[in-house]
DOLO-284690 format. One record per residue: x, z, y of N, C-alpha, C in turn; residue in one letter. Coordinates in steps of 0.001 Angstrom, whole numbers. Each point is the difference from the previous one (the first is absolute). Example, Ala and Ser with C-alpha at 12.3 -4.5 7.8 and 13.67 -1.06 7.14 Angstrom:
! DOLO-284690
[rec [13190,7800,-5690],[-890,0,1190],[900,0,1200],'A']
[rec [-350,-720,1050],[820,60,1190],[-770,730,1090],'S']
//
This chain:
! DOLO-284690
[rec [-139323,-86350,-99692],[779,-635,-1057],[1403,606,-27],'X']
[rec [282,-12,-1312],[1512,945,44],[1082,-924,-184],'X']
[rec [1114,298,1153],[1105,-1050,-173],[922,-57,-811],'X']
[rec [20,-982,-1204],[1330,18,-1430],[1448,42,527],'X']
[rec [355,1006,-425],[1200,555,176],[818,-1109,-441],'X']
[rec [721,-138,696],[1331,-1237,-811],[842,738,-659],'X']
[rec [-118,-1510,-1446],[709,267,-1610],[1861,122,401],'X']
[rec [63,-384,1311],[1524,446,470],[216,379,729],'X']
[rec [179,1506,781],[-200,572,1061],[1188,-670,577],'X']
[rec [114,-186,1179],[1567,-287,544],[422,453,1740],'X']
[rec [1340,558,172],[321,639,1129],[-185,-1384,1171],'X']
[rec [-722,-17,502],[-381,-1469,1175],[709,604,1519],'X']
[rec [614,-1160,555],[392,324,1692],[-1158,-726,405],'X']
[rec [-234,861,1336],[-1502,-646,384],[356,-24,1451],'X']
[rec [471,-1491,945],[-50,-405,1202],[-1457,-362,652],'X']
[rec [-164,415,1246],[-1684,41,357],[-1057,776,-429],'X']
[rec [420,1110,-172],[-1100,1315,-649],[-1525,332,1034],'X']
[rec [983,-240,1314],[-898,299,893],[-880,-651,459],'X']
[rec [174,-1212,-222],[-934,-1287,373],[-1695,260,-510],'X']
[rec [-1038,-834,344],[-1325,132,-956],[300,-175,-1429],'X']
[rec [1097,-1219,-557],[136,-488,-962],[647,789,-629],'X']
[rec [1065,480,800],[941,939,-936],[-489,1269,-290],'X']
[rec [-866,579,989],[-163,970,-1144],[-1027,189,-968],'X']
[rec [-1075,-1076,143],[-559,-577,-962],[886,5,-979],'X']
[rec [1132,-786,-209],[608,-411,-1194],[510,893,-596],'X']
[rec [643,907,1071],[396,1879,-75],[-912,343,-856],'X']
[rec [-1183,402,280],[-901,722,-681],[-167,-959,-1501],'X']
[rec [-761,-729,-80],[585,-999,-1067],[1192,34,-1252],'X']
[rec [721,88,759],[1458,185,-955],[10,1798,-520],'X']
[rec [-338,898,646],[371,1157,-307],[-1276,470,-1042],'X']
[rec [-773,-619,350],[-1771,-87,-1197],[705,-344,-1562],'X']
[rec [957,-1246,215],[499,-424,-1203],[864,667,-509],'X']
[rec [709,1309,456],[881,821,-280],[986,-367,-268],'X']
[rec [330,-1071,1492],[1645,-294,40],[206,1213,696],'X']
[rec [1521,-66,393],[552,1126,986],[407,-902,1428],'X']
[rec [-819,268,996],[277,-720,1192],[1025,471,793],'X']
[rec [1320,-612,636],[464,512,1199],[-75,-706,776],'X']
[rec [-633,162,1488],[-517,-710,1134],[815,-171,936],'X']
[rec [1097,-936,221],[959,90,1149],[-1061,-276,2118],'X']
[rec [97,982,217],[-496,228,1630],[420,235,673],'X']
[rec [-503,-984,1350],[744,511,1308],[249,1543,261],'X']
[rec [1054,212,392],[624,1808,570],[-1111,115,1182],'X']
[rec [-525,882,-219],[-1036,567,692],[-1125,-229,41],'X']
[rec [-402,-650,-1410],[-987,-268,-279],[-962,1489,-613],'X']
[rec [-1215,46,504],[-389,1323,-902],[-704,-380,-934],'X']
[rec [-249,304,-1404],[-188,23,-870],[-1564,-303,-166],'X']
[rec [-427,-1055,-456],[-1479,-410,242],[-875,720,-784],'X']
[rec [-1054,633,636],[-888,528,-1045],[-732,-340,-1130],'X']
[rec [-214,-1689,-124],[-265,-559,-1366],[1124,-603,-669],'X']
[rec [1033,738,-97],[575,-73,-1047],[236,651,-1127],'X']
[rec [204,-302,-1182],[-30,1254,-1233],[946,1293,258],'X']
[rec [33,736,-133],[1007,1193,-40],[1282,176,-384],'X']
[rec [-159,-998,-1293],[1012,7,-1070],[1028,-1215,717],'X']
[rec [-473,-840,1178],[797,-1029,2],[1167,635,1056],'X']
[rec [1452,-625,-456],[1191,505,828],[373,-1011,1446],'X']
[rec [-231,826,1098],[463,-700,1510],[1283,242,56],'X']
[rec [945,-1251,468],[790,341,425],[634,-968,1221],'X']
[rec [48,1111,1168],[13,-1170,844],[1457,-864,481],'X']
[rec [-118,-786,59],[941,-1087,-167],[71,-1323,1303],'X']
[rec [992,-322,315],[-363,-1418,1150],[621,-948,-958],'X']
[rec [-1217,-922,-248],[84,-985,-1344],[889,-1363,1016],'X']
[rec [-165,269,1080],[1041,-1458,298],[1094,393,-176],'X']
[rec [413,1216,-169],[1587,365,326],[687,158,-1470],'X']
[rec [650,-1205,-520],[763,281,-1276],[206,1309,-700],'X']
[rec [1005,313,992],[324,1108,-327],[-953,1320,-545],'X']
[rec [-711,-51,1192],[-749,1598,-704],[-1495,-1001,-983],'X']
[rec [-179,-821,-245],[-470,-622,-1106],[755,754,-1426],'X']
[rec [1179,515,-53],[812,471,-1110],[-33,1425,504],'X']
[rec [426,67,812],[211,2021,91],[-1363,554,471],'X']
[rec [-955,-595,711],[-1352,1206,208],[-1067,-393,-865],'X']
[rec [178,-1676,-456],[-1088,-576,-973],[-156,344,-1596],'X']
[rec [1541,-861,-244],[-233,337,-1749],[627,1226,-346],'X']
[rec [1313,648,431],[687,1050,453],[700,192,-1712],'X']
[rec [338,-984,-617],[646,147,-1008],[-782,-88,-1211],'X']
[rec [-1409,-330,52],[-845,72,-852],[37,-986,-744],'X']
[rec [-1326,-72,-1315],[406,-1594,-533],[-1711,-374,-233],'X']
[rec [-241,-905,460],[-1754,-259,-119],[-136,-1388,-986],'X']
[rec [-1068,-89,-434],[-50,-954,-714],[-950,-1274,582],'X']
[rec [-549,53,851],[-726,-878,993],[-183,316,1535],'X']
[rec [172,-1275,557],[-278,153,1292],[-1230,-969,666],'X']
[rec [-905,455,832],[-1849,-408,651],[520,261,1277],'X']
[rec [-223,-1068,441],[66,14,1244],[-1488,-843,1009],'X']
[rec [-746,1294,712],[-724,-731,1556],[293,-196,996],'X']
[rec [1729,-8,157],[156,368,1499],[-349,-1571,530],'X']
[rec [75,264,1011],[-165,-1600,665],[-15,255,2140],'X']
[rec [186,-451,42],[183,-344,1605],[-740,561,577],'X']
[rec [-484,751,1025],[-1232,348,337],[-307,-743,1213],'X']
[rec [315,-1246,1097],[-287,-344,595],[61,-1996,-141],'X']
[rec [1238,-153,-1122],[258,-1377,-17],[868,-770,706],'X']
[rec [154,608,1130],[748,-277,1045],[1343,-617,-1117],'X']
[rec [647,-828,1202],[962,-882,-1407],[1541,1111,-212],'X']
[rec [238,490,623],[1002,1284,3],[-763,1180,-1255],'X']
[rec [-1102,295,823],[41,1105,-1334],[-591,-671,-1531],'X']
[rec [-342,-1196,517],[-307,-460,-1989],[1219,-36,-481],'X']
[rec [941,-1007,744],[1245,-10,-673],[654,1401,-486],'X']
[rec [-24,644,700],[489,1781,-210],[92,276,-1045],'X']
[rec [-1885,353,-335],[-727,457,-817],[-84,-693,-1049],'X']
[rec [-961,-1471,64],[-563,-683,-1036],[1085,-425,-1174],'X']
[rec [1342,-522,971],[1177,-613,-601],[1183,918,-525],'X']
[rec [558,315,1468],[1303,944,-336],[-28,1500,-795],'X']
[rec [-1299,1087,631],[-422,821,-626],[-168,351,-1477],'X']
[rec [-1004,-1195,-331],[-50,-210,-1578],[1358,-551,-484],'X']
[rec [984,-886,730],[1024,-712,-821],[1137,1429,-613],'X']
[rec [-42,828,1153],[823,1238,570],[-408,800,-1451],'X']
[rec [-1527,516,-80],[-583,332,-1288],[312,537,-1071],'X']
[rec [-134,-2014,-392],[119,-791,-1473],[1744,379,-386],'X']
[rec [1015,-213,729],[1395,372,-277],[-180,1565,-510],'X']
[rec [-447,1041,1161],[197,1213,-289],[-557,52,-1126],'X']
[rec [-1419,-203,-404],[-407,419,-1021],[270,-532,-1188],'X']
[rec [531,-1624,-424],[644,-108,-1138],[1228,978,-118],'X']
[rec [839,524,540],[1052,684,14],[-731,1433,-778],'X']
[rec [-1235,209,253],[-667,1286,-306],[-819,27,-1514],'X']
[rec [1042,-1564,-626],[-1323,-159,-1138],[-1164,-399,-198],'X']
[rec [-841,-645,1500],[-1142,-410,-203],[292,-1538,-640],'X']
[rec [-1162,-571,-1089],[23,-939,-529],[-1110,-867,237],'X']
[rec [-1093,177,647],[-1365,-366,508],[-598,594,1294],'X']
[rec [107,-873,726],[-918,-131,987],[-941,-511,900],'X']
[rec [-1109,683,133],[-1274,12,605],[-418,-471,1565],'X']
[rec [72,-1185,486],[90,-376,1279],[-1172,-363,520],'X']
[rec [-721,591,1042],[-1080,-557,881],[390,-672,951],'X']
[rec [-293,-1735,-379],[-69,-841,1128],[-863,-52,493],'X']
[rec [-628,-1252,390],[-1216,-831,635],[-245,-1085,-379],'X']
[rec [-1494,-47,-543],[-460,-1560,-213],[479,-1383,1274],'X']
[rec [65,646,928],[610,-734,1574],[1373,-759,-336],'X']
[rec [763,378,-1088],[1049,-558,-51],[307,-1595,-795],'X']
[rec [-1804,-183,-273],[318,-1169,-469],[312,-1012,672],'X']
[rec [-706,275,1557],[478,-1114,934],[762,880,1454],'X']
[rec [1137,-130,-534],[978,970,1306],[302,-882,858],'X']
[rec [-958,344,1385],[-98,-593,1092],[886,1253,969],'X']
[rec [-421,1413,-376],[592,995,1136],[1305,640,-691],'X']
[rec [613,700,752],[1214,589,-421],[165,1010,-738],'X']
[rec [-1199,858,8],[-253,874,-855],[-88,-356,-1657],'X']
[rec [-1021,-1230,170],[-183,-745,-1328],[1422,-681,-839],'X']
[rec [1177,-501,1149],[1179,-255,-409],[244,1180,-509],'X']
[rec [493,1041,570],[708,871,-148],[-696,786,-1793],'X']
[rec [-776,158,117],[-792,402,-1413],[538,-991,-903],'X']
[rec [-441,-1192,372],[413,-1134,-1502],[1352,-263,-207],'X']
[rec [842,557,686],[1681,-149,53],[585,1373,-631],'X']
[rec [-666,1227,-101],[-156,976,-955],[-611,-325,-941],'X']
[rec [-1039,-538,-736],[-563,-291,-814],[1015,-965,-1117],'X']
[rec [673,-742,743],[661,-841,-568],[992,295,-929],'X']
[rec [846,1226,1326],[1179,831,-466],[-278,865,-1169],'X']
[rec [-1244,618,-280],[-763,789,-1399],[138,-1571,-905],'X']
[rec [-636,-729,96],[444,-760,-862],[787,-450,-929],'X']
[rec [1510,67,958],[839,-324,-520],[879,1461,-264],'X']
[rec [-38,713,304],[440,1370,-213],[257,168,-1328],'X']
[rec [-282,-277,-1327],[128,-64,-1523],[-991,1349,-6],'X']
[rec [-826,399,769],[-410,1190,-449],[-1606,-266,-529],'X']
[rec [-517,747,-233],[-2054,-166,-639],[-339,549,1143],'X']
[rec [-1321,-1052,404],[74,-65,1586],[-1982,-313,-587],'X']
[rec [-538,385,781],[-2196,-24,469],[303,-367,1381],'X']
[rec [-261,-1108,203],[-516,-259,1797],[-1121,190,461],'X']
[rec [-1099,615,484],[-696,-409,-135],[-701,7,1552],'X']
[rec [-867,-589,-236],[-81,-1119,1335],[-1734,231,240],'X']
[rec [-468,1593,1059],[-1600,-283,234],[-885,-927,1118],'X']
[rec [-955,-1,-249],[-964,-808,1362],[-394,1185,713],'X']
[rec [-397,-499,1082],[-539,1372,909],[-329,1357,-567],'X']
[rec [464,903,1152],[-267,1431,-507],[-1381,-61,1068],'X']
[rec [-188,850,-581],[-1569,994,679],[429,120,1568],'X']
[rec [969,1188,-376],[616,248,1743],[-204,-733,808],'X']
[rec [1035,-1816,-622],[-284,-743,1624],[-941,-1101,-294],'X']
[rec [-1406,511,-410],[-831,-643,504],[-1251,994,734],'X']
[rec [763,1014,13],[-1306,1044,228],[279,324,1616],'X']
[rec [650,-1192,500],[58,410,1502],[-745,-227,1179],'X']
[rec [-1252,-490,-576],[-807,-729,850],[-1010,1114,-406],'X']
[rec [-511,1075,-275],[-927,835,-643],[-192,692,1183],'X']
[rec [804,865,794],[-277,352,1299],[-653,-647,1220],'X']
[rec [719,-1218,-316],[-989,-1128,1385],[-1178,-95,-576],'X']
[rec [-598,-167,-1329],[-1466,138,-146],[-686,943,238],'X']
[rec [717,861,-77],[-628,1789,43],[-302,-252,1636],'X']
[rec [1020,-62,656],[-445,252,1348],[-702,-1562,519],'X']
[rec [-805,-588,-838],[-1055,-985,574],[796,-1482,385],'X']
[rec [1171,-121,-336],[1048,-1291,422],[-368,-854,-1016],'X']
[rec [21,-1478,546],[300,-895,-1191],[945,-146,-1328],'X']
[rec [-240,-634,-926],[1130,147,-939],[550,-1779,867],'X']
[rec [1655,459,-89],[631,-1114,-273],[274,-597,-449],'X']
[rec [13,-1469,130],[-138,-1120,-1163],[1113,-886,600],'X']
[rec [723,-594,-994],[990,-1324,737],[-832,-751,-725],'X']
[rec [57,-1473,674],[-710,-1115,-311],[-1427,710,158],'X']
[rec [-383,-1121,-1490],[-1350,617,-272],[-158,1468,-1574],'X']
[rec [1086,521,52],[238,1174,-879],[-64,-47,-1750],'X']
[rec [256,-1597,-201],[117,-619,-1385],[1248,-385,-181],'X']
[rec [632,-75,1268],[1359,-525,-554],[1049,759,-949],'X']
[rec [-238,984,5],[815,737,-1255],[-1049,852,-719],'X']
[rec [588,-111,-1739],[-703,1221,-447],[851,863,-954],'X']
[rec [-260,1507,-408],[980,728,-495],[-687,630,-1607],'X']
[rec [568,610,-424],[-143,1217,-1049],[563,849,-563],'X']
[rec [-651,1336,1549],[336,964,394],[391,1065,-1233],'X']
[rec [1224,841,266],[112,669,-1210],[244,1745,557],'X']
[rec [-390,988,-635],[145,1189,612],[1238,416,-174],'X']
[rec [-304,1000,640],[1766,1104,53],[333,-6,-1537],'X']
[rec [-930,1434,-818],[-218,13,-1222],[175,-565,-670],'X']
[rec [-643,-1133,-485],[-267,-1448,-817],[1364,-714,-147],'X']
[rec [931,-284,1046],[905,-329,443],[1142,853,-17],'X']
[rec [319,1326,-340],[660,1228,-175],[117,305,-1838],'X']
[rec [-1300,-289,-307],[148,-310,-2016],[560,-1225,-548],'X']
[rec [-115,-1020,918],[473,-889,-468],[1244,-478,77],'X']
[rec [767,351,990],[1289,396,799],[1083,974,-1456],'X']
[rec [-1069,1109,-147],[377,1359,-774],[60,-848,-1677],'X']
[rec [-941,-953,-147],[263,-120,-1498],[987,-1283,-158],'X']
[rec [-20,-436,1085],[1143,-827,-422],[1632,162,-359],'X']
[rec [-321,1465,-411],[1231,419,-723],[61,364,-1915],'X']
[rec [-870,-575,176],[-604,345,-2028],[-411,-1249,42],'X']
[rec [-1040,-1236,628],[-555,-861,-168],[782,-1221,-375],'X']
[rec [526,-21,-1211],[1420,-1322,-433],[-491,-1281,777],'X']
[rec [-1118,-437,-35],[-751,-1265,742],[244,22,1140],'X']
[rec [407,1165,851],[-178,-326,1157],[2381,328,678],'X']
[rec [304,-291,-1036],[1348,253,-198],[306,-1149,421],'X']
[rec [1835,-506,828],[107,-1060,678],[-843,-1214,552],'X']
[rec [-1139,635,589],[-1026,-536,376],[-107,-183,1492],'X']
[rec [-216,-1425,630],[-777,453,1661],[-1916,137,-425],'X']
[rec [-610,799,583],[-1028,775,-280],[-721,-44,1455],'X']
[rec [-911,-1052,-21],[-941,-417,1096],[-1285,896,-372],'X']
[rec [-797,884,1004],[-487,1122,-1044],[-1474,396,1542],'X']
[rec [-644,-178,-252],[-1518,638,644],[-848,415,-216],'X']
[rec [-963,943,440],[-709,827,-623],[-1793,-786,-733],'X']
[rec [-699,505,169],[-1143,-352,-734],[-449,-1894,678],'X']
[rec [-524,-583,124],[-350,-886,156],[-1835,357,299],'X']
[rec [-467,-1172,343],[164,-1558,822],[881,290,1442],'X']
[rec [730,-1379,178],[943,7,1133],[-891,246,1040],'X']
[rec [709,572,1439],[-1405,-199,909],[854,83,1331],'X']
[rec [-734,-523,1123],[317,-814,1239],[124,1040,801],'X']
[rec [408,129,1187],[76,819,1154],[-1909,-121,313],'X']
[rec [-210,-1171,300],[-1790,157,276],[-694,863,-552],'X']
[rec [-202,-234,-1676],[-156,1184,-839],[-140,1548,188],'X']
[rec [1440,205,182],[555,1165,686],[-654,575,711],'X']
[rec [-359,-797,1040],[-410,427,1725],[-2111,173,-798],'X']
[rec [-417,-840,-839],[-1481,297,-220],[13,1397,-1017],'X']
[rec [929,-580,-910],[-152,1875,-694],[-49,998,1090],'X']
[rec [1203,-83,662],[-47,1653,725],[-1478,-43,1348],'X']
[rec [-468,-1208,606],[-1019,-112,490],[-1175,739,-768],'X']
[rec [-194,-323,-1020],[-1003,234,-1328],[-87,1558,73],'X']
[rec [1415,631,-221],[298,1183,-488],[-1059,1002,1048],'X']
[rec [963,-436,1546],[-619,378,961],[-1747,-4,524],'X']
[rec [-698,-666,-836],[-1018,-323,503],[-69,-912,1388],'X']
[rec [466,-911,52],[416,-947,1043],[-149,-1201,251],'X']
[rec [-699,-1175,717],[130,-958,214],[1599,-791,60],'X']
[rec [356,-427,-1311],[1523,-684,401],[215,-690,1788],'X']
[rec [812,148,115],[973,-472,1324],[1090,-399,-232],'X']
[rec [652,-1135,589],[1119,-620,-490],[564,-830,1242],'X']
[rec [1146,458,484],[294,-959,1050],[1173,-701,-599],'X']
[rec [5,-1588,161],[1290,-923,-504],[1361,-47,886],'X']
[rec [1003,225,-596],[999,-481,875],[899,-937,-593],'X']
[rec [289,-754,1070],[-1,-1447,-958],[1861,205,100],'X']
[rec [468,-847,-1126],[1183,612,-420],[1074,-843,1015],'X']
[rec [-333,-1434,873],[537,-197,669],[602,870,1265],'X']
[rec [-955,1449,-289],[374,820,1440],[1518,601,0],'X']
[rec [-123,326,-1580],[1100,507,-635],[1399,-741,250],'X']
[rec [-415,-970,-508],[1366,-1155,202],[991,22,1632],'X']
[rec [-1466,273,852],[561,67,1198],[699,1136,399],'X']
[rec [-667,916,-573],[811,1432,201],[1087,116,-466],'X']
[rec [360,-582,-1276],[1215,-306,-322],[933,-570,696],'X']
[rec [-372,-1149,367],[584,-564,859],[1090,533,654],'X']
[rec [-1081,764,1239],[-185,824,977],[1791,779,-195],'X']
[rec [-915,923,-877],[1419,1371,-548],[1529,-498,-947],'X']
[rec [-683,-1349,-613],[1297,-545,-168],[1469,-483,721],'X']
[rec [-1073,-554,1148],[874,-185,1105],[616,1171,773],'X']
[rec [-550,946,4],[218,710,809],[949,799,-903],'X']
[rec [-82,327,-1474],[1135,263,-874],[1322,-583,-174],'X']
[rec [258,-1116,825],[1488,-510,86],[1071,1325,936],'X']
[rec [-805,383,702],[473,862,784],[-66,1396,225],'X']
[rec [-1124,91,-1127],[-98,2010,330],[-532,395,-1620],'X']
[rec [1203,475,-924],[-785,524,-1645],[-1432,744,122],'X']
[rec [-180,144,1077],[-1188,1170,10],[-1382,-1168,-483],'X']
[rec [-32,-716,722],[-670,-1568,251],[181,-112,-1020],'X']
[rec [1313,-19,-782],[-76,-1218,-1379],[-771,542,-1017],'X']
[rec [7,1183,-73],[-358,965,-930],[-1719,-348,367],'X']
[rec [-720,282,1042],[-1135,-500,-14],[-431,-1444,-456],'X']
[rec [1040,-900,373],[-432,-1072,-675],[-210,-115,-1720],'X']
[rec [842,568,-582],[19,-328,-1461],[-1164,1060,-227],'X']
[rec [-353,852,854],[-1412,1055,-514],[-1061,-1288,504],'X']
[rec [-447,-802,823],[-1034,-818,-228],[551,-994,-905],'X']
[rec [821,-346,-435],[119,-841,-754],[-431,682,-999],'X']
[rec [223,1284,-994],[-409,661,-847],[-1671,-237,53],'X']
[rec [-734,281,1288],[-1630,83,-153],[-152,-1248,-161],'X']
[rec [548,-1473,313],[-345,-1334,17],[80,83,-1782],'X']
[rec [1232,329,-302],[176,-218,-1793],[-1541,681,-549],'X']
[rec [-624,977,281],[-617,740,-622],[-1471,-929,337],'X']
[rec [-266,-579,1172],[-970,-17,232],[-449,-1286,-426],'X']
[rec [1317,-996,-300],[-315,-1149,-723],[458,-558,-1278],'X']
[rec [681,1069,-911],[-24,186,-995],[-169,1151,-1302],'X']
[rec [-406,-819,-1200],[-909,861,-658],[1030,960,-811],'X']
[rec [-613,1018,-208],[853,839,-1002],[-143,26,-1405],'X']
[rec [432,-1640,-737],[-403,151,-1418],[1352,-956,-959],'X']
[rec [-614,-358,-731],[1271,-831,-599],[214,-1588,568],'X']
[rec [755,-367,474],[325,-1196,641],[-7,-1212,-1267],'X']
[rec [-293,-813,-76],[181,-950,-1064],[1168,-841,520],'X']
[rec [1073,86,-390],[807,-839,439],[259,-1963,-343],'X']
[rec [-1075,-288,-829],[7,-1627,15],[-1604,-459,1153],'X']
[rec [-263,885,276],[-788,-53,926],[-413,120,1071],'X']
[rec [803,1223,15],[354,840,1687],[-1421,642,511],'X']
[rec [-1335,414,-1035],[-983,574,295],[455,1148,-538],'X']
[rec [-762,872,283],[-591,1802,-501],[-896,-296,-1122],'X']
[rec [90,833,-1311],[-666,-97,-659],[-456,1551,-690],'X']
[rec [-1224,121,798],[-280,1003,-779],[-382,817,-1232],'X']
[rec [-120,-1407,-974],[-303,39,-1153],[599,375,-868],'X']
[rec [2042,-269,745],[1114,181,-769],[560,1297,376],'X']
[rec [-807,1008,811],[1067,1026,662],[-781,725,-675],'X']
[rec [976,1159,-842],[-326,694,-875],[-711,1737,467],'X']
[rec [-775,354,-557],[-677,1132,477],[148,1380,-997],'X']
[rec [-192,1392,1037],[433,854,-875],[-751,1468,874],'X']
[rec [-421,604,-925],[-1010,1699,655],[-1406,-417,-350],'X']
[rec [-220,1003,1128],[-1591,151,-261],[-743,323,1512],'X']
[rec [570,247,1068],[-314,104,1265],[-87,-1113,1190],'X']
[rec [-1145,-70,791],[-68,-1588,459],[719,523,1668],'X']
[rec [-61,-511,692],[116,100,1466],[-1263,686,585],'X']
[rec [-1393,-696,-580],[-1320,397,393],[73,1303,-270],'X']
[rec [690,719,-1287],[-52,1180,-167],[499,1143,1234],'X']
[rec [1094,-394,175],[984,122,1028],[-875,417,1083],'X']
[rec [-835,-1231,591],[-536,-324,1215],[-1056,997,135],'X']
[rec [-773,623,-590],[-1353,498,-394],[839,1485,-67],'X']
[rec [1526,510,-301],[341,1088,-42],[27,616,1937],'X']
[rec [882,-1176,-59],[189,-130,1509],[-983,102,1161],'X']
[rec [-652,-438,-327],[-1743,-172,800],[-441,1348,4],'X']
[rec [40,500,-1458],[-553,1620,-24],[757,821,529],'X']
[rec [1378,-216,442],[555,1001,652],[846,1039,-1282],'X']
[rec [-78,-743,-1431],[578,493,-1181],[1776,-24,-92],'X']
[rec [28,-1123,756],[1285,-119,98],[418,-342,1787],'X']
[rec [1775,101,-346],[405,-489,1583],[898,-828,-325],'X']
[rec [566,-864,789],[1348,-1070,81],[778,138,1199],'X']
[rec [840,313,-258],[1315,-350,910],[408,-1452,59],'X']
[rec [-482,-532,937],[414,-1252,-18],[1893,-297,248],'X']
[rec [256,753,775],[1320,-718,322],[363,-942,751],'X']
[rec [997,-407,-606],[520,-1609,46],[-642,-979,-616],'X']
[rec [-940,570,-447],[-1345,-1114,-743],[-995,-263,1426],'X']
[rec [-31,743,843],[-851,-175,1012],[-2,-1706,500],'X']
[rec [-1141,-398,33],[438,-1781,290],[-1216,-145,1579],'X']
[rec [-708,1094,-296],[-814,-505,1516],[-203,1566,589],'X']
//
């Protein structure tokens, strides 16, 4: 299928190029025949799926300053997309990143003429329990009120971090389950899928001063699910060992306490607190006179499922870098 060129090409700053998402959105945006410039870490090398045409320039986006002299460098853009985001959560670098980074940004780049911008949050921010989730919705806010034309938009699980349990099946391990593996369910959205939709929300008037709760194909589906597809895939008798979420609590506990006294500790604590958020809540639209998930109301978008994903993966078609997505 051939991608429609946008009826307004426009010069875009693009924070998070390098990410899965970003350069999804990279590729995406430069399909539409905007003109991308990608602000990147200094010493970053130049990723091989990115378009040719798109401009690196590397930049340290926390640092005001060269935000103006190595980023925009006197230029004038007409939108700014941003994926960057935290890469660990830890409550230091969300704040950094999620908050100050983007706040740091949004100044430089209105100064540069941008009038709209493109922000990847998290559906997670409807109920900000962790600091990361503060730190995002306290930027979010600041776009708000900024007087500028602002797309939030806000996905449910990526592919990436649910595809971390695919190796423990391969090598014959149970899939992990908290509870009994119903307690949350998602709708998973791809890199791609999630990179066009990101990309058109710069022509799409509907989706203009908008927060934009956004997931890929539907029916919602459970971690259990999960664990029988890729069983299936494999030719496999499912396996499933429970861990019950009270274990969690304790571990928390545990590292909380022990975080009064050593950041190293604290920082682990708010990372199980991160897997507790994930493992007992769903990634969809929150109903707020109700306080359930409703999947009926969380809006969907592409054409690629997770199963697709899973069945690439299985064949050995694709690979994942898990990362900081790594959860077991």
């Amino acid at each position: 299928m051939t991608t429609p060129r946008s009826p307004n090409p426009r010069r875009v700053l693009m924070l998070g190029a390098t990410g899965t998402i970003g350069k999804a959105t990279t590729r995406a945006l430069a399909a539409r025949g905007h003109e991308v410039t990608c602000l990147v870490r200094p010493g970053r090398n130049r990723p091989n799926d990115l378009p040719p045409g798109v401009d690196l320039r590397a930049c340290d986006v926390t640092d005001p300053a060269a935000l103006v002299r190595d980023g925009i460098r006197g230029a004038r853009f007409d939108a700014l997309v941003s994926c960057l985001a935290s890469r660990t959560g830890s409550p230091r670098d969300a704040w950094a990143i999620d908050h100050k980074a983007h706040s740091d940004a949004l100044a430089a780049a209105r100064e540069a003429g941008v009038t709209h911008v493109v922000l990847l949050s998290a559906i997670c921010v409807q109920k900000p329990l962790l600091e990361f989730q503060k730190a995002k919705l306290a930027f979010e806010e600041e776009l708000i009120g900024s007087g500028l034309s602002y797309s939030i938009v806000r996905p449910t699980a990526f592919f990436k971090s649910l595809s971390g349990q695919v190796e423990r099946v391969r090598q014959g391990k149970p899939f992990l389950l908290f509870g009994d593996g119903a307690l949350t369910a998602c709708k998973p959205i791809s890199d791609d899928d999630l990179g066009a939709y990101i990309a058109d929300c710069l022509d799409d008037e509907s989706r203009r001063n908008k927060v934009l709760p956004i997931g890929g194909p539907g029916p919602a589906i459970t971690p259990r699910e999960q664990g029988e597809e890729l069983f299936r895939l494999m030719g496999r008798e499912p396996k499933f060992r429970s861990v019950p979420v009270g274990m969690m609590d304790a571990i928390i506990a545990v590292l909380g306490a022990l975080g009064r006294v050593s950041p190293r500790m604290r920082d682990k604590a708010e990372f199980a607190r991160i897997g507790r958020y994930y493992a007992t809540e769903s990634m969809l639209v929150l109903d707020p006179a109700t306080g359930r998930y409703d999947a009926d109301a969380t809006p969907e978008t592409g054409t690629e499922t997770l199963y697709d994903f899973y069945a690439r993966l299985v064949r050995g078609d694709e690979r994942v870098d898990l990362g900081e997505h790594a959860m077991f």
